[in-house]
C-alpha positions in Angstrom: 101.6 87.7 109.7 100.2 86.9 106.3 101.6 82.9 105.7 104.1 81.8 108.7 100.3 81.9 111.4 98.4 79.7 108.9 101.2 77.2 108.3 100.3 77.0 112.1 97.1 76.5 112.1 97.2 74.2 108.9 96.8 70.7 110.8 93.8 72.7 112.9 92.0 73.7 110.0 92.1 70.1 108.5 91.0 68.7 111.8 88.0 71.4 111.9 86.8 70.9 108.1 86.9 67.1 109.1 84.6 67.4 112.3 82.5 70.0 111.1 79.0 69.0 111.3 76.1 69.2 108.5 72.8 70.4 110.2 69.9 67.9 108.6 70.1 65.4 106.3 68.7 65.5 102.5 71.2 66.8 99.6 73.6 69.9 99.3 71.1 72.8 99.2 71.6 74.7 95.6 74.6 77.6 96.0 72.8 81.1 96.6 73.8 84.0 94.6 76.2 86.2 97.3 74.3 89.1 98.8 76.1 92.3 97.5 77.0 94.9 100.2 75.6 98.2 99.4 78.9 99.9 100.6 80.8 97.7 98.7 84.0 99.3 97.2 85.9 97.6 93.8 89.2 98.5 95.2 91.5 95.9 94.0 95.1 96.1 96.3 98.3 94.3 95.7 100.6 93.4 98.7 104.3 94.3 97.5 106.8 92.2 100.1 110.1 93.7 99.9 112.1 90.4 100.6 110.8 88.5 98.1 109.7 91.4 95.2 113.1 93.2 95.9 116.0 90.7 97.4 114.4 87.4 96.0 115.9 85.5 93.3 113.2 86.2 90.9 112.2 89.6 92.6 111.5 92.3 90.0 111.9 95.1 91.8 115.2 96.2 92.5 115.6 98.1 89.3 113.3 101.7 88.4 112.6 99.7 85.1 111.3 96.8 86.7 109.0 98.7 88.7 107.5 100.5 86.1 106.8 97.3 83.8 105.2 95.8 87.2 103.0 98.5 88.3 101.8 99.2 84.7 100.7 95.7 84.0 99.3 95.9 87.8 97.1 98.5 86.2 96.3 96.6 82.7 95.0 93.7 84.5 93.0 95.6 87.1 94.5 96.6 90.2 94.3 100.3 91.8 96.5 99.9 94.7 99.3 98.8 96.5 100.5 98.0 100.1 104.0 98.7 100.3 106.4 97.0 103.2 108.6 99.3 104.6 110.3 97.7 107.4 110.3 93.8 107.7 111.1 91.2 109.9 114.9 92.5 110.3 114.0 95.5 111.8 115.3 97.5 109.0 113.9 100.4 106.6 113.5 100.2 102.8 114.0 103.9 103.1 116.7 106.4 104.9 115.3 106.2 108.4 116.2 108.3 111.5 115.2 105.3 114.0 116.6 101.9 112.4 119.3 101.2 109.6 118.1 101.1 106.0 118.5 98.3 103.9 119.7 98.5 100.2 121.1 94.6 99.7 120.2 91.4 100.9 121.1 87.7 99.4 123.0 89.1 96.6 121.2 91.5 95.2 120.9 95.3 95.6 118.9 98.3 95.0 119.8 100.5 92.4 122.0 103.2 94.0 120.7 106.3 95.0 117.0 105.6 94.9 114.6 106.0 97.7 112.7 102.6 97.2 109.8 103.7 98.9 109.9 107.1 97.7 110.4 105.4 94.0 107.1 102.8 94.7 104.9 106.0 95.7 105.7 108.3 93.2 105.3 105.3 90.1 102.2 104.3 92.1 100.4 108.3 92.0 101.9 108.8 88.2 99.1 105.6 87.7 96.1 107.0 89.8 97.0 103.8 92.6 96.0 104.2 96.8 98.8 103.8 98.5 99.2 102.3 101.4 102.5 101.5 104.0 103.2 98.4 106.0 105.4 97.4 108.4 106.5 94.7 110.2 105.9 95.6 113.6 106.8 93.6 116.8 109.6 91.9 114.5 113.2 92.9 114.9 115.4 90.2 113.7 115.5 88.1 110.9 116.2 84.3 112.3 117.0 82.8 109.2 119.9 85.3 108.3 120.6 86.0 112.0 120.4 89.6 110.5 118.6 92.9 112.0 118.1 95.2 115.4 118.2 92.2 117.7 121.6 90.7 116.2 123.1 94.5 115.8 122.4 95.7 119.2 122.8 93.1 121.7 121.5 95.2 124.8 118.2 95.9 123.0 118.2 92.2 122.4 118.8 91.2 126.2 116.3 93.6 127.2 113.5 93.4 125.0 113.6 89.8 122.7 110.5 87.9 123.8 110.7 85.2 125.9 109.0 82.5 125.1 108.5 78.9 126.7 109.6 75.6 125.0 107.6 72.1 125.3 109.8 71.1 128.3 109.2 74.9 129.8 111.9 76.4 130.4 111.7 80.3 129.5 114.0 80.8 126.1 114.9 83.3 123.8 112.3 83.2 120.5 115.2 83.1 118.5 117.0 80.0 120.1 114.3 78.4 118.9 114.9 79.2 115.2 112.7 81.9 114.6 112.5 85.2 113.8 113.4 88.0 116.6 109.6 88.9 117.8 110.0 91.5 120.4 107.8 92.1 123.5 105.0 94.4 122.7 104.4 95.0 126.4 107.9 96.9 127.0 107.7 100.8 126.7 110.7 101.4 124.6 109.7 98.4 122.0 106.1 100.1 121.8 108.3 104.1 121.3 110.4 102.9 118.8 107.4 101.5 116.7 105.7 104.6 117.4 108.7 106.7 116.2 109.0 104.8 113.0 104.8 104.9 112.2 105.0 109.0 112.3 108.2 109.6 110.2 107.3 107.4 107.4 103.2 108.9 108.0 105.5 112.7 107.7 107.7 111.2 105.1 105.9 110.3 102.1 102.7 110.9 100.2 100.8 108.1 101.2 96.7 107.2 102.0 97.1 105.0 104.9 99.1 103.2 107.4 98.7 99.2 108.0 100.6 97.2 110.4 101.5 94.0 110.1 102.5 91.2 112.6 100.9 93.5 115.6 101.3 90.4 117.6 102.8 88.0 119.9 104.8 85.8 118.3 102.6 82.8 119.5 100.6 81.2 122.4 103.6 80.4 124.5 104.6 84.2 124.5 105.7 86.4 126.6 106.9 84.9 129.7 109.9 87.7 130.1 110.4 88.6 134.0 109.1 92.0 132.5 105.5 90.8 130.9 105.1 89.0 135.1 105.7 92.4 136.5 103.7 93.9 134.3 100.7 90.7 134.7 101.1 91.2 138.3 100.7 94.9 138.1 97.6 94.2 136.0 96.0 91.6 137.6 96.1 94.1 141.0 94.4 97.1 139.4 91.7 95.2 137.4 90.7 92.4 139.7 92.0 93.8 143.3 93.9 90.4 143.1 96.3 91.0 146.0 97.4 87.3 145.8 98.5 88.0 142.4 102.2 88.4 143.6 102.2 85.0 144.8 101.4 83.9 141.6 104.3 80.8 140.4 105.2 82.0 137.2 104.8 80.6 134.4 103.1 77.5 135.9 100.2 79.1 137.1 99.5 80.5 133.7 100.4 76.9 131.8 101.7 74.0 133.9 102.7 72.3 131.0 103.5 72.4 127.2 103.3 69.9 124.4 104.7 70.1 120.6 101.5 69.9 117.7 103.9 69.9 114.6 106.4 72.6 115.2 104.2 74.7 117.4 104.4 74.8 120.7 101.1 74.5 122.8 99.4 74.8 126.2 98.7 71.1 127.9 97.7 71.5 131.3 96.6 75.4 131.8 96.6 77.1 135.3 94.5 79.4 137.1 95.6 82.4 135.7 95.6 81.3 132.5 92.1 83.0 131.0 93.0 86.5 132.6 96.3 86.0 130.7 95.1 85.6 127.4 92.9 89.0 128.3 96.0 90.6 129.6 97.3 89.7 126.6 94.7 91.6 124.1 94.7 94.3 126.3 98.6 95.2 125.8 97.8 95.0 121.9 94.6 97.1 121.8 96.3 100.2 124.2 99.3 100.2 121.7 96.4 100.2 118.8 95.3 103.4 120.4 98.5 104.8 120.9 99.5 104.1 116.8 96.4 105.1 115.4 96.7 108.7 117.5 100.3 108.9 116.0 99.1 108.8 112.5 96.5 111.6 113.0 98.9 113.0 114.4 100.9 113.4 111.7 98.3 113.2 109.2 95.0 113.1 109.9 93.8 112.1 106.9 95.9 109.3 106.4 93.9 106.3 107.0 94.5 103.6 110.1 94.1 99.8 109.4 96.0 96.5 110.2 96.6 93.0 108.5 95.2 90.1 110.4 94.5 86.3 109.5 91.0 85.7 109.4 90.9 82.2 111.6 89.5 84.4 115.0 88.5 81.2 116.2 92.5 80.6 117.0 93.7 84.5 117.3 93.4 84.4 120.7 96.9 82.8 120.1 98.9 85.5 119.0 97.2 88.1 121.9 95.1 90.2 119.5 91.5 90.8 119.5 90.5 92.2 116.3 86.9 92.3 117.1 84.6 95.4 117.8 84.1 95.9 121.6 80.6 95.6 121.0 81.2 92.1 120.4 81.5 89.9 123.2 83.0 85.8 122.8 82.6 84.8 126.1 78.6 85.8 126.2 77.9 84.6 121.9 74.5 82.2 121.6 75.3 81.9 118.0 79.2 80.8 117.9 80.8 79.3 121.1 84.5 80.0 122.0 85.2 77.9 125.2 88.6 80.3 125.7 86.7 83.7 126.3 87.2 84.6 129.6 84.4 87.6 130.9 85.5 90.9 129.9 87.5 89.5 126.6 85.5 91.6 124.5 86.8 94.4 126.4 89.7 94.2 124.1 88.6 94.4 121.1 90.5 97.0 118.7 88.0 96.8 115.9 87.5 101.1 116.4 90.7 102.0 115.9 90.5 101.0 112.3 89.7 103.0 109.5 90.2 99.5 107.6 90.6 95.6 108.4 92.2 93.5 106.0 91.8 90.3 106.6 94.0 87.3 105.2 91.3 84.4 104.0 93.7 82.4 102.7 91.9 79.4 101.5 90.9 77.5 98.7 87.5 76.9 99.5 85.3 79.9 98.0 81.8 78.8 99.4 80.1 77.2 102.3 78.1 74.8 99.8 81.4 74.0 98.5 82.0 71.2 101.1 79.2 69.5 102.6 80.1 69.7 105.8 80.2 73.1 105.8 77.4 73.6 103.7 74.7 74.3 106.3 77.1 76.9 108.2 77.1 80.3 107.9 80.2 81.1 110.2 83.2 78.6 109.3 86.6 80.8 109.6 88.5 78.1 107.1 86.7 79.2 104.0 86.6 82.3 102.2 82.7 82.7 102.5 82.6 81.4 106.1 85.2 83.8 107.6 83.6 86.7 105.8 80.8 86.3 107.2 82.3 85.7 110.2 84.3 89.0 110.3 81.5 91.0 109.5 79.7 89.3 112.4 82.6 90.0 115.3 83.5 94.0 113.6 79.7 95.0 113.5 80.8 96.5 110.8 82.7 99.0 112.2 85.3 99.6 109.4 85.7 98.5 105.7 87.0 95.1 105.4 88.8 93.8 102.3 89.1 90.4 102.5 92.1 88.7 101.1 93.5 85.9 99.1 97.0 84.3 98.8 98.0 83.9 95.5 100.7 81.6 95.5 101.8 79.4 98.8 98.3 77.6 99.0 97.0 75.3 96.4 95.0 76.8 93.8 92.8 73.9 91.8 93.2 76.4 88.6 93.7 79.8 87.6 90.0 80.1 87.3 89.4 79.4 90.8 91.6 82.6 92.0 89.4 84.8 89.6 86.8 83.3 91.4 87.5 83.8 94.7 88.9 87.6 93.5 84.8 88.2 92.4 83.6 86.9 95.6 85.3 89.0 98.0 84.8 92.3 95.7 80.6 90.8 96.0 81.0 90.9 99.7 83.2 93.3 101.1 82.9 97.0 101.7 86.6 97.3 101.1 87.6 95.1 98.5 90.0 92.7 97.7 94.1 92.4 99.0 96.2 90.3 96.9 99.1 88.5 98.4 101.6 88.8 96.7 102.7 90.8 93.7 105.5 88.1 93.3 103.4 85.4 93.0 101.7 86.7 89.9 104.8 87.5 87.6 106.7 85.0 89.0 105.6 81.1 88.4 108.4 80.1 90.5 106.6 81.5 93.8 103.4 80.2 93.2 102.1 76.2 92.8 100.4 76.3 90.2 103.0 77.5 87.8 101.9 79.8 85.7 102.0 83.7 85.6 98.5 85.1 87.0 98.1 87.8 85.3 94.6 87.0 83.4 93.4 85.4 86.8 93.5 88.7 88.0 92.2 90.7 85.0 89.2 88.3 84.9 88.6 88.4 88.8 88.1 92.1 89.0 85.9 92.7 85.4 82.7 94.5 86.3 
């Protein structure tokens, strides 16, 4: 979910930094040294994206020999671990699977024949003392913008199991008629086996020391109105809240009566009665397949470690049906941070301990609260790298380690000093460390806006 949510939520978070109040008058109080975690871990991880580090057009890491000069100056500068992506947004493998086709050449260019890619990354990555950790894609089937992957391949798993998604006039589409990529419906039993099926053979496949996944989600707010996710709302809304009017229900309407466009998103206007017990529904769907993934990796392995990739903006998640909270933590009854979309019993759905580990994408170029004024009297503000730190720690309870996480190229970095910055920061305050997104950014200045290779950002971000 790493970049596509927050270009989402961009005009949001402009609008929230801009109406954000300062508590008391007077000048910016002095910054405050960070309060280290006693837990804190210096693990320093690099997100490897195999579109753009092994099919893009200045991509690295289609070759043995390119992988070995990446991951050893990965190691000069700092780092200790990667996140590999082993199935993306096509639905295909970047290694010889039993449950979805492999993929060896995309856009022109190809994989050097006869290597594993995956088995490749994780032997170079033990030979240089890295953790190692395996992502995939997850609710994502088809690549839109190639019209490429399961969805376009098999067209009865595409009739049966594409989300469905509502448009601003509200008619029930196809995601992918509306230009994006081929989200699936994480409420159908098959979708959910096939994920399932793919977690344990790569968990029994290779020698790696965890599992995240990534884009765990709905595709979005107006998601899934399939006649399968009514059924299934019906079904739900009977057993949890003896609703025997629930079949009456007029679907979609009674969830959202109407939809307007914000930018290119798509967006509730007039909400109907169902709507709160809908976006519960929704988080509940996501949590039960957490519980079901995380017992397929122990099952497998249980040392191999359980985590997932989220965006840090909580205050919006709600959109994409996932609750990455602790259940301990309840929205809908919080004195300290109001979220006027909790419904009772949201909390309910938190996931937060089925994680081993939370990585959190606090992709922002504003380190500290001080660093604005309006945020400066804040402690929880989930549009800065300080704010939603704080804020995670505050919804998780802690449960798991967090390592917070910074984008290295797609937002706009003042200087190179400024990502070293907000690299020692996020060590200072997380039990986890730090995720860097993405490997392609640093060695390539053509993927990131400031220009430059960011090598030494890094090095200098992760000194002692």
């Amino acid at each position: 979910m790493r970049y596509s949510f927050l270009a989402a939520c961009t005009a949001v978070m402009f609008l929230f930094a801009a109406c954000s109040k300062k508590e008391g008058g007077g000048p910016v109080r002095p910054e405050p040294e960070p309060e280290v975690d006693t837990v804190r871990k210096r693990n320093v991880v690099a997100w490897v994206d195999a579109r753009s580090n092994v099919f893009g057009t200045y991509g690295r890491l289609n070759d043995t020999a390119g992988i070995n000069r990446v991951l050893d100056t990965l190691k000069m500068v700092g780092v200790n671990g990667l996140v590999i992506d082993v199935k993306g947004s096509s639905g295909y493998t970047m290694y010889p699977s039993a449950y979805a086709t492999q993929i060896t050449t995309m856009d022109g260019k190809t994989i050097t024949p006869g290597v594993d890619y995956v088995g490749y990354m994780v032997q170079e990555a033990r030979k240089r003392q890295f953790k190692v950790y395996a992502s995939i894609v997850t609710f994502v089937e088809g690549d839109g913008a190639r019209s490429s992957g399961k969805l376009f391949d098999d067209p009865d798993f595409r009739s049966k199991y594409e989300s469905i998604v509502c448009d601003a006039a509200g008619n029930r589409v196809p995601v992918t008629s509306m230009g994006k990529n081929g989200f699936v419906n994480p409420a159908q039993p098959v979708v959910q086996e096939r994920v399932i099926n793919i977690v344990k053979e790569i968990v029994g496949k290779y020698d790696i020391d965890g599992f995240i996944l990534d884009y765990a989600r709905y595709t979005d707010i107006h998601a899934d109105f399939s006649d399968f996710s009514k059924t299934d709302f019906i079904n739900w809304l009977k057993v949890k809240y003896n609703d025997t009017d629930a079949g009456k229900m007029k679907f979609p309407t009674d969830i959202v009566a109407s939809w307007k466009m914000s930018g290119d998103q798509v967006q509730p206007n007039v909400t109907g009665k169902y709507y709160q017990k809908w976006l519960v529904y929704r988080c509940s769907v996501i949590q039960a397949f957490f519980e079901k993934a995380r017992a397929a990796v122990k099952s497998v392995k249980p040392n191999v470690t359980f985590g997932v990739y989220v965006g840090a903006w909580y205050t919006t998640y709600y959109y994409v049906g996932v609750n990455w909270a602790s259940k301990e933590y309840d929205p809908f009854n919080d004195q300290a941070i109001r979220f006027d979309w909790a419904y009772p019993g949201y909390g309910a759905t938190g996931y937060g301990e089925t994680l081993d580990h939370l990585m959190t994408g606090n992709y922002f170029t504003q380190i500290r609260l001080a660093d604005n004024p309006a945020t400066a009297a804040m402690k929880y503000h989930w549009w800065s790298i300080e704010g939603s730190i704080n804020g995670t720690k505050y919804i998780t309870k802690n449960k798991m380690p967090l390592y917070g996480s910074i984008d290295m190229g797609n937002i706009s970095w003042a200087n190179t000093g400024e990502i070293s910055k907000a690299i020692k920061y996020i060590l200072s305050q997380t039990s986890g460390g730090v995720m860097l997104f993405d490997v392609v950014h640093v060695y390539a200045p053509q993927y990131n806006r400031l220009k430059v290779p960011l090598w030494d950002a890094i090095k200098e971000g992760t000194k002692p």
